[in-house]
N, C-alpha and C positions, 0 to 999 in steps of 0.2 A: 669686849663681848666674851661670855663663857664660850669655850669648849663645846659646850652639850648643845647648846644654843648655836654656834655656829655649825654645826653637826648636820643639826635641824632642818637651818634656814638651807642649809646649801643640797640638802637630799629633794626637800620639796624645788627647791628650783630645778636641779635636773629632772624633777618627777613630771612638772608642769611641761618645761623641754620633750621631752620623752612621749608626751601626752598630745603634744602641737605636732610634735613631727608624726607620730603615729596616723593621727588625723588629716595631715595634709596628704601623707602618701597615700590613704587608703581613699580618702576621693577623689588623690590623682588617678590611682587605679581603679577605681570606680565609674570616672567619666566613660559615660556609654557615645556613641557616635549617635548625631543627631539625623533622625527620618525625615524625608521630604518626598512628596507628594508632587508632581506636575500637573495640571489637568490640563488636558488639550485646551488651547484658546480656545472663545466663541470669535469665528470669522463674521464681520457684515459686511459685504460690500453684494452690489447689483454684479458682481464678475466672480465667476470659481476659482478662487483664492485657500482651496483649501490644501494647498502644497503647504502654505504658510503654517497652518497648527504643527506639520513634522519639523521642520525650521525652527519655529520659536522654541518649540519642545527642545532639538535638539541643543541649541544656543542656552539655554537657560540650564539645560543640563548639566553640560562642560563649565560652565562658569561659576557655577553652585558647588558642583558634585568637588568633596573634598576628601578622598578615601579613608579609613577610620574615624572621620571627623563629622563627617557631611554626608550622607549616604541616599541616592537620590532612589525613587522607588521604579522600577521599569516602566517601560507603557504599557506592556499586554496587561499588567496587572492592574495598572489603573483605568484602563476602557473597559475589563472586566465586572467592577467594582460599580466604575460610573453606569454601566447602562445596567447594572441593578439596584443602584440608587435611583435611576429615572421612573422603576414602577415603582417608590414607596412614593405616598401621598405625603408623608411631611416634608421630603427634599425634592420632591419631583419638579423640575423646569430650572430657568436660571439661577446660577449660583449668588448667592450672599454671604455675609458671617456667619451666621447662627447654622445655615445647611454645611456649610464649608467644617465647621467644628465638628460635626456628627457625624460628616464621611471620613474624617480625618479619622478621628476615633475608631473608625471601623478596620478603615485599614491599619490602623496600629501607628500611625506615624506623630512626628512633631510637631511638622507645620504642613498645611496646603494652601502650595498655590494656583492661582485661576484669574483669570483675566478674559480680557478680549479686543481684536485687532479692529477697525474700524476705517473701511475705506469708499469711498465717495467723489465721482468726480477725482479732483487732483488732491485733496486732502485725506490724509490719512491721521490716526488716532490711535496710540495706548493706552487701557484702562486695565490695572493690576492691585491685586492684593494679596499677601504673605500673610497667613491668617496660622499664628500661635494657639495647637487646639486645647490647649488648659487651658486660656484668656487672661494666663499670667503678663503676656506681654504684649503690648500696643500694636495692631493691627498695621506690618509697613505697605501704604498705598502709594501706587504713582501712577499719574496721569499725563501726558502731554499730546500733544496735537501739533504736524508737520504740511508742506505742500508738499512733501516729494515723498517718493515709496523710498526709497533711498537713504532717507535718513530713522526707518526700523531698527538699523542694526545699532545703531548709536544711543537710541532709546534702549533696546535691550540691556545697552552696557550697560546706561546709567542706571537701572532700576537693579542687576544683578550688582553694580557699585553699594546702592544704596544697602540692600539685604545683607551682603556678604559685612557691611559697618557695622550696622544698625541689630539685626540679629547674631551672626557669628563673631562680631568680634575681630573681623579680619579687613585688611586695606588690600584691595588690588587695585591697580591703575590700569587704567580702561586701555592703554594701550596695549597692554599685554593680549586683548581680548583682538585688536584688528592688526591688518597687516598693511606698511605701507604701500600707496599706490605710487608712480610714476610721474614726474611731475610734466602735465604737460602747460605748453601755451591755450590761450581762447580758440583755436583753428587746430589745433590738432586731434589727430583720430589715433586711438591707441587699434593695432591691430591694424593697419590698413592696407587695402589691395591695392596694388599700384596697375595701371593696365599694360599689359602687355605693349602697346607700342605710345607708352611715354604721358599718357593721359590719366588723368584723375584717378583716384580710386575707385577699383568696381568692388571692393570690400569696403561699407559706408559706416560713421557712425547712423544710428538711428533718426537725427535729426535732419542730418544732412541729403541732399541731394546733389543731382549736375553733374556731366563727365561720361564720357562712355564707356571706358573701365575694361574694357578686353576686346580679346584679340579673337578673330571667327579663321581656323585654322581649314577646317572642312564643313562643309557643305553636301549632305547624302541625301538621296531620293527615295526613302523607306525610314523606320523604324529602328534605331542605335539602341539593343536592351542592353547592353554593360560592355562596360571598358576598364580595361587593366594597363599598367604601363610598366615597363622592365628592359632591360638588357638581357634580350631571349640571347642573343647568337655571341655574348663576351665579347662584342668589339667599339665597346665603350661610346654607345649609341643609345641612348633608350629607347626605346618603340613603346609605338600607342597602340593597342590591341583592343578592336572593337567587337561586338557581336550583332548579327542580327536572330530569329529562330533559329536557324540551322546553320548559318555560316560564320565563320572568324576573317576577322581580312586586320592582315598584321603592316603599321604603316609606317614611315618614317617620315621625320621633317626636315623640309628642303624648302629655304627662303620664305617661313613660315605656314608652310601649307604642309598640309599630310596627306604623302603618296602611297599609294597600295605596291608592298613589297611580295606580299604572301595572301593567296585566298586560298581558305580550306573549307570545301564544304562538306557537308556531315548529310547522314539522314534525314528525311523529310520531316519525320515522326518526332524530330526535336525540338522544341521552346528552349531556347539556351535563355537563362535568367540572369545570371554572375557570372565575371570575371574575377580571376587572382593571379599572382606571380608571384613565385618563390621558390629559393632551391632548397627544397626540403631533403632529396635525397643526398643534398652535397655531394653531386657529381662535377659541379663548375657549371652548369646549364640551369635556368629557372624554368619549373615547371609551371604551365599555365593548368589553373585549376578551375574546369568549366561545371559552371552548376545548371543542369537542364531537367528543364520535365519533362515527360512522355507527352505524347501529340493530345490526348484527350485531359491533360494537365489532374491529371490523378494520381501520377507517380512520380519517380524520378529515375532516370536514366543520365545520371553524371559521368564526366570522362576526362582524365587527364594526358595532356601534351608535352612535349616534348623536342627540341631541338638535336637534332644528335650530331652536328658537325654538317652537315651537307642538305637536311630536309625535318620537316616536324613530323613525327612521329606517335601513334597514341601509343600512351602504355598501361593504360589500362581504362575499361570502360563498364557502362552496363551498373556503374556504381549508384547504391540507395542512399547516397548523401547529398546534402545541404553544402556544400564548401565555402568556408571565408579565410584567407589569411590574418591575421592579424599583429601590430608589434608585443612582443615579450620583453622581458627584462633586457638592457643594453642594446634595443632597438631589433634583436633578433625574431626573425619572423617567426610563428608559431603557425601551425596550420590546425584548425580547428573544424569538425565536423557533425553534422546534426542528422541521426538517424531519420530516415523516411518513416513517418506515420501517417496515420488517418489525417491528421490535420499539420498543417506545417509548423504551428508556432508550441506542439505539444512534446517533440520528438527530443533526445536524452541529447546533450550535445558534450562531444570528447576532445581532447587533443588527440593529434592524429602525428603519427611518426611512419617515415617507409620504409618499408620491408620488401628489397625487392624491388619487383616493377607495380606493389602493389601497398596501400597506405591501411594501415589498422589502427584499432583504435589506441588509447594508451590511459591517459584520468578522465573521468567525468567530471564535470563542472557542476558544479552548485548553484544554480540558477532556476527565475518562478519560471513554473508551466507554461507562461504565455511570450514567450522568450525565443526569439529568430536568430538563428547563430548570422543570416546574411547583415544583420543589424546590432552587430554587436561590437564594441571596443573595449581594452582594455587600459588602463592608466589611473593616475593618480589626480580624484576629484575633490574632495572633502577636506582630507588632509594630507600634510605632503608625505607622512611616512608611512598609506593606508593603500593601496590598492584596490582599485574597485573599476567593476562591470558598468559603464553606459548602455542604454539597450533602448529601443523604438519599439513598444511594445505591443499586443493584436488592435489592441485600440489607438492606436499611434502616439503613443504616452511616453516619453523621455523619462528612464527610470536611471535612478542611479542603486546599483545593488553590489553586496560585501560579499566576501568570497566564501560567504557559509549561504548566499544564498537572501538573506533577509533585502527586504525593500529598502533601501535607508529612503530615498528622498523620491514620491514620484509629480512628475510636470504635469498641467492645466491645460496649455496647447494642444493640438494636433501637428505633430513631427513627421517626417516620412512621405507616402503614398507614391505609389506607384500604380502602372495598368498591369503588372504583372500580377497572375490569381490562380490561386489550385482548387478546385471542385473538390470539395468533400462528397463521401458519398451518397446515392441519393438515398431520401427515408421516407417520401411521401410515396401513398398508396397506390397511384400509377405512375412511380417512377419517372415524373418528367421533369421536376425541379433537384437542381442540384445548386447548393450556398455554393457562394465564390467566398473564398477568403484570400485579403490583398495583401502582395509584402511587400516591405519598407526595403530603401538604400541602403549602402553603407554608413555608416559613422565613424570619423578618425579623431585621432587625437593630433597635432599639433603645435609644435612651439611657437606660433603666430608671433609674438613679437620678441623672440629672440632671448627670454629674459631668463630659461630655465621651468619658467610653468607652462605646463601642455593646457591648450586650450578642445574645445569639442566640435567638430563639426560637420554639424546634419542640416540634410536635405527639407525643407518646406513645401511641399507643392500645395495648393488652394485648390479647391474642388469646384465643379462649376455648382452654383446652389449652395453652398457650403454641405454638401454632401446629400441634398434631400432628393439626389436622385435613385438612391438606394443600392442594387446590386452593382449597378453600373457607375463605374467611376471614368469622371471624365474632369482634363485639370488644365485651367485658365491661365493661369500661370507658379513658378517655382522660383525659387533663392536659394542659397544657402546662408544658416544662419552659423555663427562665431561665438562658444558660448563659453561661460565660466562661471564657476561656483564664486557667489559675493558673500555665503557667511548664513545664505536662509534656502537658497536657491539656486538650480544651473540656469545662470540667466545669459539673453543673447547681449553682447558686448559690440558687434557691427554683424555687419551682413551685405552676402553682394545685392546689387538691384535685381529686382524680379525680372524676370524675363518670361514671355509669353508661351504656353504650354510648358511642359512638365519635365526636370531635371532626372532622367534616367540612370546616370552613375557621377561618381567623381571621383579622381584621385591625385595626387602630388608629388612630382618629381621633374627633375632638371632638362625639360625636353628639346629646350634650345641650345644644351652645352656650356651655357654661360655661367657657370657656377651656382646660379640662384633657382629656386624652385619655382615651378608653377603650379597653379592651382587649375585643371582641366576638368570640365566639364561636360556634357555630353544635354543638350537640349533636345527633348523630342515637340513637333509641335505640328500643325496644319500646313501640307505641302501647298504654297503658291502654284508648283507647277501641274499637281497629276491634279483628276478629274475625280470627284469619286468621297464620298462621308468618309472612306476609310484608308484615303489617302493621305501620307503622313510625310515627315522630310526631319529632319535632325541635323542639327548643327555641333559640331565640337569646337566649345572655343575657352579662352584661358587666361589667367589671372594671374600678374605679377605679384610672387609673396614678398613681401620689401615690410 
């Protein structure tokens, strides 16, 4: 070969070289990250399943959403978009391809998807499609149909498996999407209550029944509105601390019964609401932190107690708070408080640190306006390295919310209810009607079965009527339910048996000495003995945590 010619041939091939590589990198650098679009499911079922559309939302979110790669669009923006796509006449009512292309388009994205969950009786139904809005690329649909709600989240995977192949390009394996469970036998109950004196569980799976499941410690002739439990006086005792309006009567257990060591009575003029325990000022003594309202249940007049070595002592009173304890990081108590407003479930709610003989405020919390600090826990729901608010909300709704505040997930149930009620003020023209508004238990979090995940657990009471008595709330009977996020939803995992009229308070701690926890209870119900519509009796009684 010449010289000139080999000169040539070897310039044009590195030119060619030169030209590919040029090319290759500049649509590497050019790949843009691909849009995606969620549309809330359509729910159908005969039951309000609409917790389900933030669930699916969020599951299909996390499974998709691939940062620089995969860019999923928020929700506000897309219920914004959708409920102005509902007045145009060419896309208006259920989604298809053709309407699915042209919202897409609007909102600027790649692809949108939309579907709908389908539930009936015991079967349930997904119907999905991933709709590419050029119509470059094959519409991915998936359908299957189940007998169990249970097996949703499975389905989820597979259709987020199928997209994540099929459009992006990518393999995950669906395990990576759940987490494993616990392996049990056909008779076993994950979570279960063992009763206090050696019988069945009074914490149940849902299917199950039989057993009587706990232990009846006390037996009162009136009304038990809260109970707190602690080692007031350091000597490695716990006391059960009940209230009724005005009085405390602080008890200890001897040979399973609870005896009255301490009665304090208070003012006439007080509705004591809540119990708490905690030694906030880290003096070595826990202060008991009483939440009461004024006699015409319009204000508050809360007050806190005090052990001092020889007698309990208040140290401060007259307070416009709400008080709950609650766990903080490492299990340490945090004491949180909720300003007195016009309405109870409106007021700013702070962490509270003491100063003194006297408690102030310190951060406000980021939580919705309809938010009861008596109803509130903290811990970790959704995922394990997120921390997030549980809350029983004015409408007795199981919310779970992030620490900016946002709703992530809220419940279908009615949670909570109690007879406790504050009068708003009145507003009708002769002054004679005043609204009750009712609040909810406590809610705690829990390591129920030992394993490192805290589980949730809130109060049920049943309304007589299922509520269509209106102002007046009156409740047939109460449980507590055992819940836990499965991936769509806080769902109940077991529960004790119902018991007849309405669960007042609960709390857990080791009252028998025997290293293990109980689960105490406090039942208010129709006194067999006094005479009278508005004669009541209360029972405390408790539940092996095993």
């Amino acid at each position: 070969m010449r010289p000139c010619k080999f000169m040539k041939t070897t310039w044009l091939f590195i030119a060619v070289l030169f030209i590919f590589a040029t090319i290759t990198a500049t649509s590497g650098l050019c790949a843009q990250s691909k849009k995606v679009a969620i549309v809330p499911f359509f729910i159908n079922s005969p039951q309000d399943l609409s917790f389900l559309q933030n669930g699916l939302f969020n599951m299909l979110f996390s499974r998709l959403s691939d940062p620089g790669k995969v860019d999923i669009l928020d929700r506000e923006t897309i219920d914004k978009v959708m409920a102005q796509a509902q007045k145009a006449a060419e896309i208006k009512g259920s989604l298809n391809e053709s309407k699915a292309r042209i919202i897409g388009a609007n909102m600027g994205v790649d692809y949108l998807l939309f579907g709908s969950l389908t539930h009936f009786g015991e079967s349930v139904s997904l119907d999905a499609s991933m709709v590419d809005i050029t119509g470059e690329k094959a519409t991915v649909t998936f359908f299957k149909q189940s007998n169990s709600m249970g097996d949703v989240i499975p389905m989820v995977n597979t259709f987020a498996g199928d997209i994540n192949l099929k459009v992006f390009n990518r393999s995950i394996a669906n395990e990576l999407y759940t987490r494993p469970q616990p392996s049990q036998g056909p008779n076993q109950v994950a979570g279960t209550l063992q009763g206090a004196d050696g019988s069945a569980g009074g914490s149940v799976n849902l299917q199950q029944t039989g057993g009587k499941g706990f232990l009846t410690h006390l037996k009162f002739n009136g009304q038990i509105n809260a109970l707190a439990m602690g080692d007031l006086n350091q000597d490695g005792v716990v006391q059960v601390v009940t209230a009724t309006d005005s009085e405390i009567l602080i008890h200890k257990l001897e040979n399973n019964k609870l005896l009255v060591e301490n009665k304090l009575e208070f003012k006439f003029t007080h509705r004591i609401i809540a119990l708490d325990i905690a030694d906030i000022n880290q003096n070595g003594y826990p202060e008991i932190f009483v939440t009461s309202l004024n006699i015409h249940r319009e204000g508050l007049q809360s007050f806190v107690l005090e052990y001092n070595g020889s007698t309990y002592t208040t140290l401060t009173d007259g307070e416009h708070y709400y008080f709950r304890v609650i766990d903080g990081l490492n299990k340490a108590k945090v004491l949180l408080g909720q300003k007195s407003a016009g309405h109870p479930f409106h007021g700013s709610i702070y962490t509270m640190t003491a100063s003194g003989r006297q408690y102030v405020t310190d951060q406000k919390l980021r939580l919705p306006r309809s938010a009861s600090v008596l109803s509130l826990a903290k811990g970790t729901v959704i995922t394990e390295d997120a921390v997030q608010f549980v809350l029983i909300n004015e409408n007795r709704r199981l919310n779970v919310v992030s620490d900016t505040g946002k709703i992530d997930w809220e419940g279908y149930g009615h949670f909570g209810g109690t007879a406790h009620y504050f009068l708003l003020p009145r507003e009708d023209t002769d002054a004679s009607y005043q609204e009750r508004i009712y609040l909810n238990p406590r809610i705690l979090f829990y390591d129920i079965e030992d394993d490192g995940k805290l589980e949730v657990l809130a109060v049920r009471n049943e309304e007589v009527g299922g509520g269509t008595l209106g102002r007046y709330k009156r409740f047939k009977k109460g449980s507590l339910e055992i819940l836990s996020w499965n991936g769509i939803a806080l769902a109940p995992v077991s529960k004790t048996r119902s018991v007849q009229g309405w669960i007042s308070d609960f709390a857990i701690a080791d009252i028998d000495g025997d290293g293990k926890d109980e689960l105490v209870v406090c039942v208010v119900g129709k006194s067999k003995f006094l005479t009278g519509a508005k004669g009541v009796s209360s029972n405390i009684i408790s539940y092996k945590l095993e």
